[in-house]
N, C-alpha and C positions, 0 to 999 in steps of 0.2 A: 301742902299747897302746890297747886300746878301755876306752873310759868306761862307764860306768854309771848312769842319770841314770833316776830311779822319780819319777813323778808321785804324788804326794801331797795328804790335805785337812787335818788335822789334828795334832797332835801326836803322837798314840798311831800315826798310822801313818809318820808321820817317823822311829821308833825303829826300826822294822822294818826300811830299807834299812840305818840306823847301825850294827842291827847285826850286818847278813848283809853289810856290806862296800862297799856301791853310791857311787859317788864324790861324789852331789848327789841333793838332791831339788827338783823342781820343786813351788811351793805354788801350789794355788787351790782353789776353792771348787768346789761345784755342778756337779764334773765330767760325770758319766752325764746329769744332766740337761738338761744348756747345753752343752759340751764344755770349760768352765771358764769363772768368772770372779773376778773378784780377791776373795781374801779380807780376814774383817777385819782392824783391827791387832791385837785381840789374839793372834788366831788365830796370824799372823806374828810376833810376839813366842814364843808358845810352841813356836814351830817352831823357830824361833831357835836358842832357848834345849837343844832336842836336840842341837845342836852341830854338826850335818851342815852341809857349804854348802846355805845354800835361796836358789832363785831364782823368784822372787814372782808369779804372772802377774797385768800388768795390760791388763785387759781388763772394761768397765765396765757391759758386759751383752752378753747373747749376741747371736748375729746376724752380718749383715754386715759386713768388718772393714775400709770408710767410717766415718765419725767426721765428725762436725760440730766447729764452736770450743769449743760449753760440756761435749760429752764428751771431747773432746781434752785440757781444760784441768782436766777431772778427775782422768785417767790420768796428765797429770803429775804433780800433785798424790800420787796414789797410789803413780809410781812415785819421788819422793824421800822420801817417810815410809817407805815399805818397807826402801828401802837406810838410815834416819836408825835403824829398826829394829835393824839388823844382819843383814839379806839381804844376801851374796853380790852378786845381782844378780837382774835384772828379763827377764821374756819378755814382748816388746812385739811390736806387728804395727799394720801401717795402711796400708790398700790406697786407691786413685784409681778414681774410678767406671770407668775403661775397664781392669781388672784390674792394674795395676803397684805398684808401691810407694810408695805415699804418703811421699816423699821429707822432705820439710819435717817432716813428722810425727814418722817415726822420726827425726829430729834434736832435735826437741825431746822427744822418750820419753829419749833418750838422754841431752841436756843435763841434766834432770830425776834422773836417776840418777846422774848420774856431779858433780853439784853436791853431791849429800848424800856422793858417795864417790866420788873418782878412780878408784881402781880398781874400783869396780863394773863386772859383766859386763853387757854386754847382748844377750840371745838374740831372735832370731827368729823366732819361732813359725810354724805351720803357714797363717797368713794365703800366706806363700810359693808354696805349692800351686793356690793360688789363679794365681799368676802363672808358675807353672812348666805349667799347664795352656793358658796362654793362650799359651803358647811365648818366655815372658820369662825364662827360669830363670838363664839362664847371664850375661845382663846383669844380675840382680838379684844374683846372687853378686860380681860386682865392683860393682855399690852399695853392698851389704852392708860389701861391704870398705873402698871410701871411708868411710863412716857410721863406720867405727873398731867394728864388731861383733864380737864375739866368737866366737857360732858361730850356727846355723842349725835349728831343726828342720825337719823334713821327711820327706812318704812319696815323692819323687819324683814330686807330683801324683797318686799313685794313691789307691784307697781302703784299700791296706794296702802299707806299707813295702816287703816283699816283691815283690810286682808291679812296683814303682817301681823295680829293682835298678838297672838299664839307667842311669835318668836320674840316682839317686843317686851312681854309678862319674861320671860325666857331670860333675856337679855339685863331687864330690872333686875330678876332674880340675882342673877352674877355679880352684878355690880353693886348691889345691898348699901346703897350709899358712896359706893368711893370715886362713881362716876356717875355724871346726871344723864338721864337716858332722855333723851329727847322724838319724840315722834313727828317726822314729819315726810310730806310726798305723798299730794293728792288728798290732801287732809279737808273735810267739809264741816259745816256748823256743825250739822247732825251727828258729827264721829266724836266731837271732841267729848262725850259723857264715857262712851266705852272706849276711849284709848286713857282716858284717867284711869279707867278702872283695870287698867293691864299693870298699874303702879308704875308707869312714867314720871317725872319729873315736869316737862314741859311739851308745849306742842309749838309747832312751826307751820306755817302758814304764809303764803302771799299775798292773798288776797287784792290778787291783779282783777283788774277791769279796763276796759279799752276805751278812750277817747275817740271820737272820732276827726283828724285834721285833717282839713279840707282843703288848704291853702299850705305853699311854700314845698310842696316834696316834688321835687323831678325826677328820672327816671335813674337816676343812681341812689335817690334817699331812701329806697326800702319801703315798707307799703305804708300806707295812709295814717291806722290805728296807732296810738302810742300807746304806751302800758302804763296806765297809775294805779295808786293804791286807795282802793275803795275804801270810805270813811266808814259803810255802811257794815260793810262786812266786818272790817274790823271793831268794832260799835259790838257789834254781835258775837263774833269770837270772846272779846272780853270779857260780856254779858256771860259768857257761857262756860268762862272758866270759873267765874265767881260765881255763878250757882254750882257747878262740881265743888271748889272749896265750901261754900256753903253748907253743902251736904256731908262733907268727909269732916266738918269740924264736929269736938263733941259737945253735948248736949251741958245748959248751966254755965 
């Protein structure tokens, strides 16, 4: 069975996967504009509080995903209030200047989360691609695995899921269960049949759409459009992962 998993910023649009069916939502902030970074705690209390599993990204400004001690010693910070919250669990990343995984780091992301709650999940974010581009992929999935992670996202190092299919099947392969390989980056309705069929796990998805606000921004408040989460789209996505399980269930 493929997962479901809608990146989200706010409450109002955590209601939207809840209730077209989607299994999790990922929270952060400032997506379109940074490609996310950790939201408040209230923000995560409200998310919460929708009832979907949310899992929290912590990431403590955009950029390169290098980390110094007093921004490392943030995000841990961030990521046991998340889980102390009632997050599900945390999407952490921490790369080493010569592209690999910042070992030590995600151990202590991890430590950090799974101290406020044993079972908190901890996902992998797309820092990954970083290192699956440098031709680390397949050793960082048994890292992953040591570190005790849960699952993975990932475009196969491409710039959209789809392209990635190749290194994604690749990537399943390695991990044979003991890590969820999740596909996502630039993911469309139309992909979600052939990235099931690379033997992923789950697919991720935003499915932003822009409001338009016509009233209250002045010239410091940044442009007009706001970012919500299309009901429509995700309506569709879910649609679309239940005919993939559909189809992979057996016959009788």
């Amino acid at each position: 069975m493929i997962a479901l998993e809608i990146a989200v910023q706010d409450a109002t649009g955590a209601r939207v996967p809840a209730d077209a069916g989607a299994d999790r939502v990922e929270l952060c902030a400032a997506l379109g504009a940074t490609g996310g970074v950790t939201p408040s705690a209230a923000m995560i209390e409200a998310v919460v509080a929708v009832g979907l599993p949310a899992h929290v990204l912590i990431r403590c400004r955009p950029g390169p995903f290098v980390y110094d001690t007093d921004e490392l010693a943030v995000m841990c910070r961030d990521a046991q209030r998340a889980v102390r919250q009632g997050a599900a669990g945390v999407v952490v990343g921490a790369l080493t200047t010569d592209r690999r995984l910042d070992l030590p780091a995600m151990a202590r992301l991890r430590d950090a989360a799974k101290d406020a709650n044993p079972v908190a999940e901890v996902t992998c974010h797309r820092a990954i691609d970083v290192v699956i581009g440098a031709g680390g992929g397949l050793v960082a999935v048994d890292d992953l695995i040591n570190l005790g992670t849960t699952r993975v996202l990932t475009s196969g190092g491409a710039s959209r899921a789809l392209d990635g299919a190749d290194a994604l099947a690749q990537l399943a392969r390695r991990a044979a269960g003991r890590l969820q390989v999740m596909a996502g980056g630039g993911v469309r309705l139309g992909d979600i049949a052939a990235l099931a069929a690379t033997g992923i796990d789950a697919v991720h998805l935003s499915a932003r759409a822009f409001q338009r606000a016509d009233d209250g921004t002045g010239p410091g408040g940044g442009p007009g459009d706001v970012e919500i989460t299309s009901a429509e789209i995700v309506r569709a996505a879910a649609q679309a992962v239940r005919a993939v399980t559909a189809r992979a269930a057996p016959a009788g």
